[in-house]
C-alpha positions in Angstrom: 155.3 65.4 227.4 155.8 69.2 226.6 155.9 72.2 229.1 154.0 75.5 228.2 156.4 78.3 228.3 156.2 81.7 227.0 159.0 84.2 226.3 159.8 86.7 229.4 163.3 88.0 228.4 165.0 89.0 226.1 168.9 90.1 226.4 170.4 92.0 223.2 173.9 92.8 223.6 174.5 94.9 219.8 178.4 94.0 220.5 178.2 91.1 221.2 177.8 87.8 219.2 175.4 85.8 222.1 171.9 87.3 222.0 169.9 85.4 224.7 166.0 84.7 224.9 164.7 83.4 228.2 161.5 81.2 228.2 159.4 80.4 231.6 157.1 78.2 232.4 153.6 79.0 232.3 152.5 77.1 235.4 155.8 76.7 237.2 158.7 78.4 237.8 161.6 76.9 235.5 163.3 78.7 232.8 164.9 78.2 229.7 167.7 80.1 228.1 168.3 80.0 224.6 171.0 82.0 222.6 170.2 83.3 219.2 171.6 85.6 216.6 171.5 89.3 216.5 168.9 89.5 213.4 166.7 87.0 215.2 167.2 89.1 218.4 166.3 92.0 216.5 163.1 90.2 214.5 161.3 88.8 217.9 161.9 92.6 219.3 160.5 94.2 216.8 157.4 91.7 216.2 156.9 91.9 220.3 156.7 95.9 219.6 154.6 95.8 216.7 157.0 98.0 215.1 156.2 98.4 211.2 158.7 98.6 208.3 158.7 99.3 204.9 159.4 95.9 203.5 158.7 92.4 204.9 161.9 90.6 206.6 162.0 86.5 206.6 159.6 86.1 209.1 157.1 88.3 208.1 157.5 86.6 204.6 156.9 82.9 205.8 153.8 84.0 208.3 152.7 85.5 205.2 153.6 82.3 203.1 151.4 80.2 205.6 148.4 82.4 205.9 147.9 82.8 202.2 148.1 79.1 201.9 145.2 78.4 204.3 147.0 77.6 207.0 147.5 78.9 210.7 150.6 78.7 213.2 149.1 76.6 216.1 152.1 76.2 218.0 155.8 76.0 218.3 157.7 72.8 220.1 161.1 73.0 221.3 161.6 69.4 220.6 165.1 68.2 220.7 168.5 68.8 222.3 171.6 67.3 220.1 175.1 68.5 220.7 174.5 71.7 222.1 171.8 72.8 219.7 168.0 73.1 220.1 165.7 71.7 217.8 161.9 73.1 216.6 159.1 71.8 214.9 156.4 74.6 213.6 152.7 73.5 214.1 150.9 74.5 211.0 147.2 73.5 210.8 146.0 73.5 207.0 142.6 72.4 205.8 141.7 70.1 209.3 145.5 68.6 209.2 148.6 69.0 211.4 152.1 70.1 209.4 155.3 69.5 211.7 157.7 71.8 209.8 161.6 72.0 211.2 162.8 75.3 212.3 165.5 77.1 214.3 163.7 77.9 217.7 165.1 82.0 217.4 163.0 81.5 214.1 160.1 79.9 215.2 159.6 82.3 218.2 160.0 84.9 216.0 157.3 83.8 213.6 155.1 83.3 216.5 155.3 85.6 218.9 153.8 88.6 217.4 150.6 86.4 217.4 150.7 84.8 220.8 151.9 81.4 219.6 151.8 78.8 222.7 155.5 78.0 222.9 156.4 74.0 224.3 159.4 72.7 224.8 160.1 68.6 225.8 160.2 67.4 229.1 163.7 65.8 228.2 165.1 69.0 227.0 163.9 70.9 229.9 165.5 67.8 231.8 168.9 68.4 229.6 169.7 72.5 230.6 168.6 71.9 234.0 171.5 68.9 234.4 173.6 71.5 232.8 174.5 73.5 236.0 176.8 76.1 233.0 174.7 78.9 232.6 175.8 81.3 229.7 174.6 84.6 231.2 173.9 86.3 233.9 170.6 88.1 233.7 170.7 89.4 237.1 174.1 91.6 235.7 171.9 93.0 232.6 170.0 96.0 232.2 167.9 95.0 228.8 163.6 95.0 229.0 162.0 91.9 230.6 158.9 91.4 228.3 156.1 89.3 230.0 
């Protein structure tokens, strides 16, 4: 089973190579760290802004892609937790049919949050970071914009 989350935080640090996003549960109060790259840092901030520029970036390319082919981002699922790295499948719906495409979650969120995509991620893997007591930041010692 899946758990709605949606994206509160966000923690860009320019010199530094971990770029976190923090997910929390709709209708509960866990939370769910994942660390990303600095261009998909930069990608979910600006689509969460609604800042415009001049020429489309990757994400703004594939939304694009998905739209002109009939189809429509319906949700993004967190699905998997192998080795250390997080596994997404994109939810396209096309012509009355579901599309499971793979994705990077940085990527997916970015895709989707400009439009309000429900986020899930698996029970297990919610289960998996909660067992791992390691945390690799400390939000509480960060001054970056909670977005919510």
């Amino acid at each position: 089973m899946a758990v709605r989350m949606e994206l509160s935080r966000i923690f860009i640090r320019e010199m530094m190579d971990m770029q976190i996003i923090e997910l929390s549960e709709v209708d509960g109060d866990r939370t769910f760290p994942i660390v990303i790259g600095l261009p998909e840092a930069f990608a979910i901030e600006r689509r969460l802004k609604g800042i415009e520029i001049p020429r489309p970036q990757t994400h703004d390319l594939l939304a694009s892609v998905v739209s002109h082919l009939g189809g429509r981002l319906k949700e993004i699922v967190i699905s998997d937790l192998l080795d250390g790295t997080f596994y997404a499948k994109l939810i396209i719906e096309q012509d009355g049919q579901e599309i499971e495409v793979d994705s990077r979650p940085s990527d997916a969120i970015a895709l989707g949050v400009a439009e309000d995509v429900p986020i899930y991620v698996a029970e297990d893997v919610l289960a998996q970071t909660e067992a791992d007591s390691s945390s690799p930041f400390d939000p509480e010692s960060e001054d970056e914009p909670d977005f919510e």
